[in-house]
C-alpha positions in Angstrom: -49.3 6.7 -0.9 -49.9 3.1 -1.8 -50.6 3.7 -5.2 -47.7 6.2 -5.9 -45.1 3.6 -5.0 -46.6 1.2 -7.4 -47.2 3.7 -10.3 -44.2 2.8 -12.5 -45.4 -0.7 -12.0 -49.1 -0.2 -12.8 -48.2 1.6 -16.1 -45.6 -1.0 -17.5 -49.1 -3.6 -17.1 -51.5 -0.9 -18.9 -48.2 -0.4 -21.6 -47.9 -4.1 -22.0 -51.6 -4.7 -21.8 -52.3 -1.8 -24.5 -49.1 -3.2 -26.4 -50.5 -6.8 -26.4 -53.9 -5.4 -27.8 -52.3 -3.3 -30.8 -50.4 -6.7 -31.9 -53.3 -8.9 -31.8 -55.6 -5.9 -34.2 -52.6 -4.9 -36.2 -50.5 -8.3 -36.4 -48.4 -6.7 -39.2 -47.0 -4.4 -37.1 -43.7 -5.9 -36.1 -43.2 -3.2 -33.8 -45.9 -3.7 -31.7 -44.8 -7.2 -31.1 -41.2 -6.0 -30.1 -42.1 -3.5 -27.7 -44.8 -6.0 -26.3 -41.8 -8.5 -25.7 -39.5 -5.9 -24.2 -42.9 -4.8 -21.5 -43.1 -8.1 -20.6 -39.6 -8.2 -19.4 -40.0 -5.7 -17.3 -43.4 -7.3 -16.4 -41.5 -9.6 -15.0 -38.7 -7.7 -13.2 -41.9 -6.2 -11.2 -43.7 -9.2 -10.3 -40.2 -10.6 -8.7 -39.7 -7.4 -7.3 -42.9 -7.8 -5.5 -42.8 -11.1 -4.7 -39.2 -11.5 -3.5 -38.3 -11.4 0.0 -34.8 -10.1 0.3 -34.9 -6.7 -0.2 -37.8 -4.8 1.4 -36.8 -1.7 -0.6 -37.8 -3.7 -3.9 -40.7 -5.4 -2.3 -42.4 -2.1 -1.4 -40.9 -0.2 -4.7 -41.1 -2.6 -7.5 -38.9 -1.7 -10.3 -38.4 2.3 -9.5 -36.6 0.1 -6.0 -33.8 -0.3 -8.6 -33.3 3.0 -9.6 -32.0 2.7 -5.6 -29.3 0.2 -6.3 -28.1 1.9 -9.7 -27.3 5.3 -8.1 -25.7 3.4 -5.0 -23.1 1.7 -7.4 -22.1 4.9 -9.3 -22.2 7.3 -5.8 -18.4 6.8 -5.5 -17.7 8.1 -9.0 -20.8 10.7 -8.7 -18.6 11.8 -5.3 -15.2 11.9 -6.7 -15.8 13.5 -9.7 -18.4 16.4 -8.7 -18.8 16.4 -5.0 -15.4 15.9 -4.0 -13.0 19.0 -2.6 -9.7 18.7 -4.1 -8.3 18.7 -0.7 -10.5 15.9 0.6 -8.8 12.6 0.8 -10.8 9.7 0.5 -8.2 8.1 0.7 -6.2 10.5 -1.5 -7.3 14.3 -2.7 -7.7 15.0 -6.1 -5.0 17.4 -5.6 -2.3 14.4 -4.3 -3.9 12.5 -7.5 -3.2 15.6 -9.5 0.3 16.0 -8.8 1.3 12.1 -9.2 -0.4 12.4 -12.7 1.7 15.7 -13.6 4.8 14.6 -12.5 4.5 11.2 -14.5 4.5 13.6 -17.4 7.5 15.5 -16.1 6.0 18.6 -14.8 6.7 19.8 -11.4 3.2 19.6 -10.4 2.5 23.0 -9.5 0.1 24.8 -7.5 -1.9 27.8 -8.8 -3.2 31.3 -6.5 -2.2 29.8 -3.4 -2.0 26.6 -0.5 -5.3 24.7 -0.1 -4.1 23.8 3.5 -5.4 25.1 6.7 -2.1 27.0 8.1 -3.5 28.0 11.2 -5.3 24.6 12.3 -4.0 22.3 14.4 -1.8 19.7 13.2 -0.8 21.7 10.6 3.2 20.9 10.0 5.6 22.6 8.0 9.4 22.4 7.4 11.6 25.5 8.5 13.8 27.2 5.5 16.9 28.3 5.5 18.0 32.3 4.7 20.5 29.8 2.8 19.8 27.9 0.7 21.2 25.4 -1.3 20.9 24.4 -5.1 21.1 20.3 -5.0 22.1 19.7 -8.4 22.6 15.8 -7.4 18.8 14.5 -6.6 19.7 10.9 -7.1 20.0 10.0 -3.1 21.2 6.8 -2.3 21.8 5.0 0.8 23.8 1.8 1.7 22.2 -1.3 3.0 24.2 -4.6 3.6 28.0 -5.1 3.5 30.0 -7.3 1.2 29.8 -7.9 -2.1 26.0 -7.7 -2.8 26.2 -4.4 -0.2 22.7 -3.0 -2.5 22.5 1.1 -3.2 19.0 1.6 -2.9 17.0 4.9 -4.2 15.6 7.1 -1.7 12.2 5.9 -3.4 11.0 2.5 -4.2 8.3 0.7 -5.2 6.2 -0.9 -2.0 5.2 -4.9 -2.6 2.7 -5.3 -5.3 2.1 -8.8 -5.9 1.3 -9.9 -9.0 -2.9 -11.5 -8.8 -3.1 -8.6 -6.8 -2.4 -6.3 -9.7 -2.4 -7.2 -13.4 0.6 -8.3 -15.3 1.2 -5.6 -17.8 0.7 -3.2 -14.0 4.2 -6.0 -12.7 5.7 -5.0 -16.2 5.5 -1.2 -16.2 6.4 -1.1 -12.6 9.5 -3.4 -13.8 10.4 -1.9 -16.7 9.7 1.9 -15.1 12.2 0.8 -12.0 14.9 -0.1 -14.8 14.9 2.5 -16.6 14.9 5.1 -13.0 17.6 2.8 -11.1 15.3 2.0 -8.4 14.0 -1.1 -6.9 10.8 -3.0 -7.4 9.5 -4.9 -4.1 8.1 -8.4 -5.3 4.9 -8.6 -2.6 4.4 -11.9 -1.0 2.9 -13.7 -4.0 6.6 -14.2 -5.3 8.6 -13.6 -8.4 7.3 -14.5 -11.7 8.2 -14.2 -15.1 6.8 -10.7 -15.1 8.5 -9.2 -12.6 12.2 -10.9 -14.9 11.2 -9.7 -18.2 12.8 -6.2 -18.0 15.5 -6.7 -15.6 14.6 -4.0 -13.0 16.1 -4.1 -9.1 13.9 -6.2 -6.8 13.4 -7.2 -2.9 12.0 -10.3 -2.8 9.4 -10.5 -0.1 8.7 -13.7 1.8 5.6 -13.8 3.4 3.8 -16.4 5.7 2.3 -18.5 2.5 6.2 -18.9 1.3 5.0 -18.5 -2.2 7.9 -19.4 -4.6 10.0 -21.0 -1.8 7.1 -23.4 -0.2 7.0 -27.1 -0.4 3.8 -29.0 -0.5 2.9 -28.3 2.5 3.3 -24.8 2.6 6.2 -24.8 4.7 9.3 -23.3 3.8 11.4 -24.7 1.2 15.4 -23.8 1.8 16.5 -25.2 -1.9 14.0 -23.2 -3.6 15.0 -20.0 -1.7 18.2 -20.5 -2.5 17.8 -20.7 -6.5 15.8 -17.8 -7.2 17.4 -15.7 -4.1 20.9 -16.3 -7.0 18.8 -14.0 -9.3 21.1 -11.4 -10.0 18.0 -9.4 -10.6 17.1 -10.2 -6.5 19.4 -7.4 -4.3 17.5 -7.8 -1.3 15.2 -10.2 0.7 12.1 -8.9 3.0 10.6 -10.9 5.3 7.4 -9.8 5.9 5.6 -10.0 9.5 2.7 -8.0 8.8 0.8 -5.2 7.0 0.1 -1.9 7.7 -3.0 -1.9 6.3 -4.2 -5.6 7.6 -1.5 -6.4 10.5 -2.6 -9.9 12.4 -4.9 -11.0 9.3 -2.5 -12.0 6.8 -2.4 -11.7 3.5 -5.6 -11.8 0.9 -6.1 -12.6 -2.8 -10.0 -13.2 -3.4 -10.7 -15.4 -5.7 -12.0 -14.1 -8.7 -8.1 -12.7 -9.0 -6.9 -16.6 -8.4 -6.7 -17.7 -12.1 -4.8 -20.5 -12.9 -2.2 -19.2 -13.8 -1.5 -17.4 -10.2 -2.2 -20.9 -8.5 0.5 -22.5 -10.4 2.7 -19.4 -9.4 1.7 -19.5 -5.8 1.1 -23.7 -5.9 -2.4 -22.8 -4.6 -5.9 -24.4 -5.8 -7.4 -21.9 -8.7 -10.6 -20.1 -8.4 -10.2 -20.2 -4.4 -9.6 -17.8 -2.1 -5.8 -17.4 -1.7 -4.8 -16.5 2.5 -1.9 -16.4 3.9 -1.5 -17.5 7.7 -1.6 -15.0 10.1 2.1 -16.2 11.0 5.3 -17.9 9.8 6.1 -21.2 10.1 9.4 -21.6 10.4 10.3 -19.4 13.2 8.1 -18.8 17.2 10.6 -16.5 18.8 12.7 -13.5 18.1 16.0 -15.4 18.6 13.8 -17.5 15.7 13.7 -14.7 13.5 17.3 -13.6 13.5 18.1 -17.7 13.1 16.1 -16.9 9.6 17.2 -14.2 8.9 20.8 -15.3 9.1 19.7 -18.8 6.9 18.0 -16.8 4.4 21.7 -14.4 4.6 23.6 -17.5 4.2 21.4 -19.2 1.9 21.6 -15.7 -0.3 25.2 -15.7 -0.6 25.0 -12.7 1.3 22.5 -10.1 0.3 20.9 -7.9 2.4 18.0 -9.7 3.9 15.1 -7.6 6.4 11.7 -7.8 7.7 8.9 -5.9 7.1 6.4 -5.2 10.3 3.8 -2.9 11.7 4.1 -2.0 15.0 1.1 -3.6 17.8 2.5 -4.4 21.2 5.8 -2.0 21.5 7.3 -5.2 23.9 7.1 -7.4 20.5 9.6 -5.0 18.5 11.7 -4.4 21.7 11.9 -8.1 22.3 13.4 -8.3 19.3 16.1 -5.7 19.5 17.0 -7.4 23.1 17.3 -10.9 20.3 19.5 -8.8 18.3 21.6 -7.4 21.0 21.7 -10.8 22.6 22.5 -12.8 19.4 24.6 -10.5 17.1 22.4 -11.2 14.2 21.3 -7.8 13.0 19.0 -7.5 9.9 20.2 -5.1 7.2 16.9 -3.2 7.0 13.5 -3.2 8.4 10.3 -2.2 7.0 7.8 -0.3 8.7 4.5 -0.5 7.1 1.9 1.9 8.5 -1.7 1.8 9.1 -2.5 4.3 6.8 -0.7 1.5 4.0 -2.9 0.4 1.3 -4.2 -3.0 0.1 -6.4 -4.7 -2.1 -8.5 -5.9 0.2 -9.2 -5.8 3.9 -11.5 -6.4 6.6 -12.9 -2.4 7.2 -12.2 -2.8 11.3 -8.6 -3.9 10.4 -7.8 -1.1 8.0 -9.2 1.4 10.6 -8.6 0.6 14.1 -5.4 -2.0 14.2 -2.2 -1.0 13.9 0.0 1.9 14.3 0.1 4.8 12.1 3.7 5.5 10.0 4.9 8.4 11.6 4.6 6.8 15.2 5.8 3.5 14.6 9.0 5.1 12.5 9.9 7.0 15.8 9.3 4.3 18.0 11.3 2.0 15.8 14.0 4.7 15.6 14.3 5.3 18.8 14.6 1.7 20.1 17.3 0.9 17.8 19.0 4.5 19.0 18.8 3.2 22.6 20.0 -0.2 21.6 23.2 1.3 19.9 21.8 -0.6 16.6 20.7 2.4 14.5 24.0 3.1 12.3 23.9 -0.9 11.7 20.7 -1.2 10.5 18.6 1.0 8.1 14.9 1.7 8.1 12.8 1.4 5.4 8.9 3.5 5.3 5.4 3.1 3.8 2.3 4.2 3.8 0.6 6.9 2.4 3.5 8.7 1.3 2.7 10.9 -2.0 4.8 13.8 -2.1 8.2 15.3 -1.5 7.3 16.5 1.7 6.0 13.7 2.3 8.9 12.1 1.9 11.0 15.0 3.8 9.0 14.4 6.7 9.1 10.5 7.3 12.8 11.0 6.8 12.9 13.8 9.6 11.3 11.5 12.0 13.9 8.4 11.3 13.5 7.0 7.8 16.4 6.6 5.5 14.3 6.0 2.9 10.4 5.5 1.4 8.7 2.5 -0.4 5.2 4.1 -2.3 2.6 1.5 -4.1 -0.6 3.7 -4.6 1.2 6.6 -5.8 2.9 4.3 -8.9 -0.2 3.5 -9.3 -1.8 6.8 -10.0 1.2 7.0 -12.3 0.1 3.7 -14.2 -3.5 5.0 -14.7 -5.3 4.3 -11.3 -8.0 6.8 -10.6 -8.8 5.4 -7.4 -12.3 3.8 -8.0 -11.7 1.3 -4.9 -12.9 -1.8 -7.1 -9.7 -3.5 -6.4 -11.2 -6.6 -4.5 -13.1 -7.7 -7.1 -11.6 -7.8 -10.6 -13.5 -4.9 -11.9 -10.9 -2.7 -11.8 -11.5 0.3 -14.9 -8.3 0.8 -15.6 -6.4 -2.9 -16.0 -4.4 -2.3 -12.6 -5.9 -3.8 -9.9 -7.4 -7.1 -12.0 -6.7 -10.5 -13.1 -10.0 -10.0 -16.3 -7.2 -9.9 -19.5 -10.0 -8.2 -21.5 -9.0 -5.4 -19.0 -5.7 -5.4 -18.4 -4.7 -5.1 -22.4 -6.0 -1.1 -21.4 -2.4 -1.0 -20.0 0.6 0.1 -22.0 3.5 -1.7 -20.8 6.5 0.9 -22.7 4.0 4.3 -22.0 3.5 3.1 -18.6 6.9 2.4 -17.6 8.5 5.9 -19.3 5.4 7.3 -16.7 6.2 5.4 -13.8 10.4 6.8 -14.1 9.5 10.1 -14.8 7.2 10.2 -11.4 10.0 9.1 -9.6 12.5 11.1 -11.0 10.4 14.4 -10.7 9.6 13.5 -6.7 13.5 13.3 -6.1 13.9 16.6 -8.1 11.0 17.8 -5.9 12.5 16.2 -2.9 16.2 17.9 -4.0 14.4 21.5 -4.1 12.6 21.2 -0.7 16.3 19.6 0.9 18.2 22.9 -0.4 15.7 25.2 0.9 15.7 23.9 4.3 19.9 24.7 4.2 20.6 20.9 3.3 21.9 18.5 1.0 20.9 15.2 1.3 17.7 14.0 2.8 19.9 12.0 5.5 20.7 15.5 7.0 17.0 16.2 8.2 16.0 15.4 12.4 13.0 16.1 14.2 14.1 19.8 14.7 13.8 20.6 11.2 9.6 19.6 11.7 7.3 22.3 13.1 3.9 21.1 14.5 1.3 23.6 15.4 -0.6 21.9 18.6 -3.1 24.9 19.1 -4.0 27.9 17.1 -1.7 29.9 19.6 1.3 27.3 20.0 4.0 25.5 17.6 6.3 22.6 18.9 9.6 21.0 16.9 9.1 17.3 15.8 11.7 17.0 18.3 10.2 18.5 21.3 7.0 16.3 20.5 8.6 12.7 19.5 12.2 13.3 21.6 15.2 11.5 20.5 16.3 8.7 22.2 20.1 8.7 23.8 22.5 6.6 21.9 23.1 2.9 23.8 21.2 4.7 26.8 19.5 1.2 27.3 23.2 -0.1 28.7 23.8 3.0 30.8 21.6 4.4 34.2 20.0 6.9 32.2 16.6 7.4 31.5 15.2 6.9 28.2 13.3 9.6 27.0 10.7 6.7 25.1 8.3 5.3 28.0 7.3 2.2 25.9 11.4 1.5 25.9 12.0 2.0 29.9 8.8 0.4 31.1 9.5 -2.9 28.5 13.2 -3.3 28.1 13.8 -4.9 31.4 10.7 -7.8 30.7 11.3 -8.6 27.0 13.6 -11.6 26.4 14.8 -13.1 22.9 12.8 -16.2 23.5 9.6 -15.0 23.1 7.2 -12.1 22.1 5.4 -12.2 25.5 6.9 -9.7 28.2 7.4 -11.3 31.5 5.2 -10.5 34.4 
């Protein structure tokens, strides 16, 4: 057994020592003297393979140890493109990926013989139809948010935050330029505007993060007069204010630094070639009343756009406490974002991806129903992402309290991802998730951004065709009723009858309320601080 593992190694020295012989007898053979070179190489590879003391697998298997390593770096392709079910997300099936990917190219994404799902499992959810149904010749749903002059009509689809160092530039231009030519809105990410995310004149939210990036002074706090000038962007119809990430929440956020060139530094007014991190919380504001302060700054520094936050839900007291600020102050945000855990990023600790956070479709009926109870629901819209690919999708988060959905991955799919998961370190295949020009130029700004507004114009068809056959029109008209769970293989519940509504305003009447997290907390939150009283 000793001598098996060191085989490959024994005959590269007999090669190179038979090689070495031929040369000095035949020293007109060139050949002899190139293939002796090349042995020797590998001579070499094996003696530091032996003598290292890192990897044990190399020390015991010089060179063949390798072989180890090379198979290990291509098992996620090996997996995804021969070993992998189509219904197998990981973290999206091949059939999701499928369906983005058709419907970029304007078909409807169709499914041959038959479902792939599991009907009769539990957790299985489907959407009653109607025995009438409507055509919805209008799929281009819009919904309201703000009042005034800049009140913004937003698409019932948008693209989530993708800052730009997190993907490439020509990735910021398609998903510009695609947003333009759909009417939809674009969401900046918390690295900021820059001149990519202006050249094409698409709708954006502007998200403001805990680094402050285009709005910072030198210190990294945040910078009122510099808010003000780019919030004047006619280009800018709403500002987020982001709390945390679904897919990260309480870490803040990450751009590693192989994607910190110097060009994103002097966007960002960071060091280059640095790991860029955001604190794990603002700055200019401790409390909830502090938030709302903000938020009404940021409203007034604006001109008067809508202005929101963006949040995953932890502690349910934390999100109460600041309904109880809003109730209490009057200042109610326009929207609010609720990222889930299931939300992607481009890079994340594994334990905060996996175990921290809530997941979309809970926190969008806790958030729902707080703001129900509150008697703040009709005043103030909610927003949705995570993991949202498809019509139903879509259907379904709306069902549960969403007006409307932001997607990232998906419009990425659209753009060319094929989900290698090399987004942390600038190897990205494709030119999406990398900051390495020599990749990037793979993208196609113009055939990109026709891709990117076809996808969302075939969802909302989609969406339109799944919204008349439940008896509908408008995706505004779904509840909790409409959603069927099956809990057992013998038993089906409504949505509604699982996640129950809360009463309107019941928190300022002797009623119960149907939410436990809202009755045991409401009573202990205050708007002075996250931190329930005793």
């Amino acid at each position: 057994m000793f001598m098996m593992r060191f085989i490959p190694f024994l005959i590269v020295v007999v090669a190179l020592s038979y090689s070495i012989l031929l040369f000095w007898l035949l020293p007109e053979s060139a050949i002899f003297g190139w293939v002796s070179i090349i042995l020797l190489f590998i001579f070499a590879f094996g003696v530091f393979d032996f003598t290292q003391k890192k990897s044990p697998v190399l020390r015991n298997y010089p060179l063949v140890g390798r072989l180890r390593f090379l198979l290990q770096e291509i098992r996620p392709q090996i997996r995804q493109y021969f070993i992998e079910a189509e219904d197998e997300e990981v973290p999206f099936s091949r059939q999701q990926h499928t369906m983005v990917t058709e419907r970029s190219k304007g078909k409807d994404g169709t499914l041959p013989f038959g479902t792939l799902e599991q009907v009769y499992n539990t957790e299985h959810v489907w959407i009653n139809h109607s025995l009438m149904p409507h055509k919805v010749d209008n799929s281009d749903f819009r919904i309201s948010v703000g009042s005034g002059t800049y009140c913004y009509q937003i698409s019932v689809i948008n693209i989530s935050g993708t800052s730009f160092g997190a993907v490439s530039a020509p990735v910021i231009e398609s998903f510009n330029k695609g947003a333009f030519i759909g009417g939809f809105s674009h969401n900046t990410g918390e690295g900021g505007i820059t001149p990519y995310h202006q050249k094409h004149n698409g709708d954006l939210i502007w998200q403001i993060g805990t680094g402050y990036f285009g709005c910072r002074n030198r210190y990294g706090e945040f910078d009122a007069e510099k808010f003000a000038e780019k919030a004047s962007l006619n280009q800018v119809k709403m500002i987020e204010v982001k709390l945390s990430q679904g897919a990260k929440p309480g870490h803040g956020g990450v751009l590693l630094a192989p994607k910190v060139t110097n060009e994103i530094a002097a966007i960002r007014g960071v060091p280059s070639g640095v790991n860029c991190i955001s604190p794990v919380q603002h700055s200019a504001f401790y409390t909830p009343e502090g938030l709302l302060k903000f938020v009404h700054d940021l409203r007034d520094l604006s001109g008067g756009k809508p202005i929101g936050f963006k949040l995953a839900i932890g502690h349910p007291w934390e999100f109460l406490a600041i309904v109880k600020a809003i109730v209490e102050t009057g200042i109610k945000p326009d929207f609010i974002t609720v990222d889930g855990a299931e939300g992607g990023t481009g890079a994340a600790p594994s334990e905060f991806s996996d175990h921290i956070g809530s997941p979309l479709r809970d926190a969008i009926v806790y958030v729902d129903n707080a703001l129900r109870a509150a008697s703040l629901r009709g005043a103030i819209k909610i927003a949705a992402s995570g993991k949202i690919v498809s019509s139903f999708d879509i259907a379904r988060i709306c069902a549960l309290g969403a007006d409307w959905v932001n997607m990232a991955r998906p419009f990425m799919f659209a753009a060319g991802c094929i989900q290698a998961r090399t987004c942390h370190n600038g190897n990205c295949p494709t030119g999406i998730a990398t900051m390495d020009p020599t990749r990037s130029r793979a993208i196609d700004v113009d055939t990109k951004a026709r891709a990117i507004a076809q996808f969302h114009k075939t969802t909302r068809q989609a969406l339109a065709k799944l919204v008349g056959a439940s008896g509908l029109y408008s995706p505004d008209e779904l509840t909790r009723r409409h959603l069927v769970h099956r809990v057992s293989q013998s038993e089906i519940m409504l949505a509604s009858q699982i996640y129950p509504d809360a009463e309107q305003g019941v928190l300022f009447s002797k009623s119960m309320c149907d939410d436990p997290r809202i009755e045991n907390y409401w009573s202990r939150v205050t708007k002075d601080s996250f931190q329930p009283k005793v």
